[in-house]
N, C-alpha and C positions, 0 to 999 in steps of 0.2 A: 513428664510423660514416661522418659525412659525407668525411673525411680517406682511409678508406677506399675510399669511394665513388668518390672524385677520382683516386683510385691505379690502380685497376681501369680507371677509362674513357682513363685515360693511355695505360696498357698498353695497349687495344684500339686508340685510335689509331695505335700505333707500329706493331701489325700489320697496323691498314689499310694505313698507311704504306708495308711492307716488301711489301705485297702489288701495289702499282702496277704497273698492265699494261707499262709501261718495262721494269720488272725481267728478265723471263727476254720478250725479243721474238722472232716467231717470226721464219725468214731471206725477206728477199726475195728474189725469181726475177731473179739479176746481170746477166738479159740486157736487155742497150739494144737494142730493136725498132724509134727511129726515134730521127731526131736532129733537132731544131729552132735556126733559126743566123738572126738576123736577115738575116745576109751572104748574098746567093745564093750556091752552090755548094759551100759552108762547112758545109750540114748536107745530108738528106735533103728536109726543108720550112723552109719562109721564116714560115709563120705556124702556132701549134698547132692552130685547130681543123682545118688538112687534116693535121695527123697523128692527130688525132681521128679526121678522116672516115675515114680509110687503114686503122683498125684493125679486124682482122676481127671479128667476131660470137661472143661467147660464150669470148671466148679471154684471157688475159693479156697484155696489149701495152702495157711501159714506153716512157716517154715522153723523152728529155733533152732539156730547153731552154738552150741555152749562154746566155752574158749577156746583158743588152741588158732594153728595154720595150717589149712588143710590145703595142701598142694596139689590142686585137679582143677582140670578146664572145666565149669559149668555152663551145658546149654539149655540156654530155659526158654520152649517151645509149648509151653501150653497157656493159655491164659489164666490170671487171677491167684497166680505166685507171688507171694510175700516172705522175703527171706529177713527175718528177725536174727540178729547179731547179738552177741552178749554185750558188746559195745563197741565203740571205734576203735578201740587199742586193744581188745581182746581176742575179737574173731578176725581171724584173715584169710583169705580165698585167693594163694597166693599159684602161681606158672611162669615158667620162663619159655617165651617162645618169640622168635625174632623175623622180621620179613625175608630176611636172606637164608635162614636155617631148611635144610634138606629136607623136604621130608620123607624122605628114606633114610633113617639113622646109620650112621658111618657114612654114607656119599660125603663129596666134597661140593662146597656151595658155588654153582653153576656148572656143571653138570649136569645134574639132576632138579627135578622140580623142587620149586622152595615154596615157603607158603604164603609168601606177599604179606601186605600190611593186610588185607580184610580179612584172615583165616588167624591173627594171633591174638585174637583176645582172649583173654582167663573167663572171660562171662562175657554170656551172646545172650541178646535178651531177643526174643524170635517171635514174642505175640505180645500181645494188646494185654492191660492191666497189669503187671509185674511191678512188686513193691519192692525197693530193698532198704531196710532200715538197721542201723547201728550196726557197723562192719566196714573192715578196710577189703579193696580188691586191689592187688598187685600183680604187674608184671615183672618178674625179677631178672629180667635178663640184665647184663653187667652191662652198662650202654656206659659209662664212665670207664669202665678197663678198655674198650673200643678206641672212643673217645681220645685215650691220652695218647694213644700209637698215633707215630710222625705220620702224614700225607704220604702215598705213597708205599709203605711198609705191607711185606708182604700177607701179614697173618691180617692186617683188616679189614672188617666187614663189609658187606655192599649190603646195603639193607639192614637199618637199625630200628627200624620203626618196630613197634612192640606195644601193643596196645591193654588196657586193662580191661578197659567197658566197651563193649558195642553195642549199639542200642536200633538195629536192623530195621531193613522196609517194612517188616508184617508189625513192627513196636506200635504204640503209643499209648497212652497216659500212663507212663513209667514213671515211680517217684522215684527219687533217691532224699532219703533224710538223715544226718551224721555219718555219714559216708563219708569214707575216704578213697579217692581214688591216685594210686599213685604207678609214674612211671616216668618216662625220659620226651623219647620223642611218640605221637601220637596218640596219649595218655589215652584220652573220651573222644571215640568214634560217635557221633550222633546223627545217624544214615538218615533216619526218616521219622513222621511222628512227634507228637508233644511228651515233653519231659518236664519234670516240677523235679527242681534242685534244690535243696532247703539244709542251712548248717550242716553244710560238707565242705571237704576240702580236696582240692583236684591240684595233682603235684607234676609237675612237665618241664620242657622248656621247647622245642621245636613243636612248631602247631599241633601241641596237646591237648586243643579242642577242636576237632575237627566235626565239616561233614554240613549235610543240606539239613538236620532236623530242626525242628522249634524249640529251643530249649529256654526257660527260663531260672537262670540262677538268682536263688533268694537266699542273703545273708551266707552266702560262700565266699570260702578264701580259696585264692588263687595263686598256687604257690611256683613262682621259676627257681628251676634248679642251674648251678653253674657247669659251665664249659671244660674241656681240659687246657684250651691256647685261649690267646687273645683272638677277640673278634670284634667289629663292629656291632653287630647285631649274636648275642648269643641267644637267639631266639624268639619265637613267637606266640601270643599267648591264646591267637585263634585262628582258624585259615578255614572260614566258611565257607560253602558252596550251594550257599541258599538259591533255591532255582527263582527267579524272576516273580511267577506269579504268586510265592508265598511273599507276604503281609511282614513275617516276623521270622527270623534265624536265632540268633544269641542274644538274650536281654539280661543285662546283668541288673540286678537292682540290689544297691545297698550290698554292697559284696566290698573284697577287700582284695590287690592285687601285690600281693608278699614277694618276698624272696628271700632263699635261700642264702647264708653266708657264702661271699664268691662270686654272686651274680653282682657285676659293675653297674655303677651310675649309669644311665643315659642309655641301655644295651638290648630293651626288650621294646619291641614296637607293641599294639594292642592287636595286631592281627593285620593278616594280608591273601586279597583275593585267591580263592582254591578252586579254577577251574578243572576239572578233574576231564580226564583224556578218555572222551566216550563215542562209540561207533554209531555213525549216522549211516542214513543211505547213500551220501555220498564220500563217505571216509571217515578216518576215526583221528579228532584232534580233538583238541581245549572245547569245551559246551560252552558257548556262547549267552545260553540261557542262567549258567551258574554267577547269579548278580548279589554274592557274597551277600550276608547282611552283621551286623554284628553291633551292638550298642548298649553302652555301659548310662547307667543313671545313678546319679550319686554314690558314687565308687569312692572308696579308696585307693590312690594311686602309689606305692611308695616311689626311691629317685631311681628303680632301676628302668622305668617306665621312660620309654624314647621320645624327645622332646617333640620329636617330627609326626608322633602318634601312631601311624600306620606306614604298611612297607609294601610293596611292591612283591610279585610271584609270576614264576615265568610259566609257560603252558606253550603245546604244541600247535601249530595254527594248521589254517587249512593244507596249506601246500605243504607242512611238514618241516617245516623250521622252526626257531624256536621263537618265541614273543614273548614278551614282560606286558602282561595286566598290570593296571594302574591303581591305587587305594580308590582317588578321588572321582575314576572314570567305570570301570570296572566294578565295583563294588558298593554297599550303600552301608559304611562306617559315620557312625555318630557317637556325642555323649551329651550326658545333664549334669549338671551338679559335680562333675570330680572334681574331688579334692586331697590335699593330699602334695608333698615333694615333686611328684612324678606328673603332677595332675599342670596344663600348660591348655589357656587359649590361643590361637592362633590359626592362622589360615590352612595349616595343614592337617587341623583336628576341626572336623565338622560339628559343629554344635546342633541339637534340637531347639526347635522353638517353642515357647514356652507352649503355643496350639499343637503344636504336634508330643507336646510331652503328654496330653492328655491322652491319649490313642494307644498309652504301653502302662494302661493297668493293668493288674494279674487277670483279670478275667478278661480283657480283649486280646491280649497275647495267647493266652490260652483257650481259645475259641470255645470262651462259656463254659468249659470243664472243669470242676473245683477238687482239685486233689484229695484224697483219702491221706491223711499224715497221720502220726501216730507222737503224744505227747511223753518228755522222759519220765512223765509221774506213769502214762498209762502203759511204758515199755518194762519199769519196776514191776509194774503189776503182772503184767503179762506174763513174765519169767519164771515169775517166781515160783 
């Protein structure tokens, strides 16, 4: 029975499998609406957020960005924005902007207001339908020069979070395809809203996936980057804060979890509960309601993957002290299928059943929503 058990849940994966929102994509709209060229004269705009601004209200308006790094914060507030890249290694939408940094230029950091982690992302996605296809987003603040400064030493930072992507409460049905998102600590803010991840790669090491939205990563690498000291733990590679009555957080399917030369054996748990410190009627501590979710299905694990699977995250409790949430108590952490050096069953890594693997096909995670993606024969086309 058990032999058959294992048979069945096989089968069921292979039709999740066959079922990836990839498979049958719907066509995009081939018209290029503006064109973006570092070069003046070379496109319609010089920088993307005034092709942002340019687009009308309520309409579909493709975006092409020719090569180059174009170093400005994009906020994209209006629906049905599609920002076409020349490709992953060519276009970059690159900012350096850090949780502790002033903002009032020359202040010293505390002092004066700084912009927290939810004010530094290089790209704020602020409405519903927003594409972004072939292009890196970077944060480039120096989180490794931070980093190597001893404990203690006066020039470092309080607040290294540095975000690339926010994907905001007004988002959802955001893609990201051939994306690359890269950064340190707090890489992919995903606040609210379903997201469709599809061959991208998201580069971090402190919970650089963060946040309550619905995200589903298909055929993404997931890359840790290394520490400046020893640690136990140099990092985490998600810190949900899925609220209770959503269904689905982080679903990784068929993804790969890398790392960087540097990052040690044994060093990167999969993620650990992210109650976030939020004002009730009766005071402002850890949300109780924030019941993480996070779950990999047939992953790639490599060995830098923590044997113990998930970690632990402290939060402020009612009375204002401090409290450590628990993976197994706090949170609702699973997997199917890893495999892989890193990949380990055991009582501290929850497994799905093969019944409940049935319940995280793309189109129940993605509540009946089938992505608009764009193929690299139909992005040749596009371009050219």
């Amino acid at each position: 029975m058990l032999i058959q058990g294992r048979i069945a849940g096989l089968l069921a994966l292979l039709v999740l499998l066959a079922g990836g929102c990839g498979s049958q994509p719907q066509t995009l709209n081939e018209r290029i609406d503006a064109r973006v060229f570092a070069t003046p004269g070379d496109g319609t705009y010089t920088s993307v957020q005034a092709a942002v601004d340019a687009a009308p209200n309520g309409q579909s308006w493709t975006i092409f960005i020719g090569p180059g790094v174009f170093e400005e914060r994009v906020i994209i507030n209006k629906s049905g924005i599609r920002l076409v890249g020349s490709g992953k290694r060519e276009t970059t939408i690159a900012y350096t902007r850090y949780a502790g940094e002033p903002v009032t230029p020359g202040s010293t950091s505390g002092s004066e207001e700084t912009w927290g982690t939810f004010r530094t992302a290089v790209v704020e996605v602020l409405a519903p339908d927003v594409s972004l296809f072939d292009l890196t987003i970077e944060n480039t603040y120096d989180y490794p020069a931070d980093d190597k400064l001893p404990k203690g030493h006066p020039n470092k930072i309080r607040g290294t979070q540095a975000v690339a992507l926010k994907i905001a409460e007004q988002a959802d049905r955001t893609v990201l395809q051939r994306v690359a998102l890269m950064g340190y600590q707090d890489t992919l803010y995903a606040e609210s809203g379903r997201t469709y991840i599809a061959d991208s790669e998201i580069f971090g090491h402190v919970d650089f996936i963060f946040g309550a939205g619905n995200v589903l990563f298909d055929y993404t690498d997931v890359i840790s980057r290394p520490r400046a000291h020893p640690m136990t733990f140099t990092g985490y590679v998600t810190a949900p804060s899925t609220l209770i009555e959503q269904d689905y957080g982080f679903t990784f399917l068929n993804c790969r979890l890398l790392r960087e030369i540097g990052v040690p054996n044994n060093s990167v748990p999969l993620g650990r509960p992210w109650h976030p410190t939020t004002t009730f009627a009766d005071g402002r501590y850890a949300n109780p309601n924030a019941i993480g979710k996070s779950t990999f299905i047939n992953t790639f694990m490599d060995s830098h993957i923590a044997q113990v699977g998930w970690s632990s995250m402290g939060g402020t409790a009612k009375d204002g002290t401090r409290k450590q949430f628990m993976p197994l108590n706090d949170a609702r952490f699973s997997e199917y299928g890893s495999y892989g050096p890193g990949a380990y069953n055991n009582a501290d890594r929850p497994q799905l059943s093969d019944a409940e693997l049935s319940h995280y096909t793309p189109d129940a995670v993605l509540n009946h929503w089938t992505p608009t993606t764009l193929s690299r024969a139909a992005h040749r086309q596009l371009i050219q």
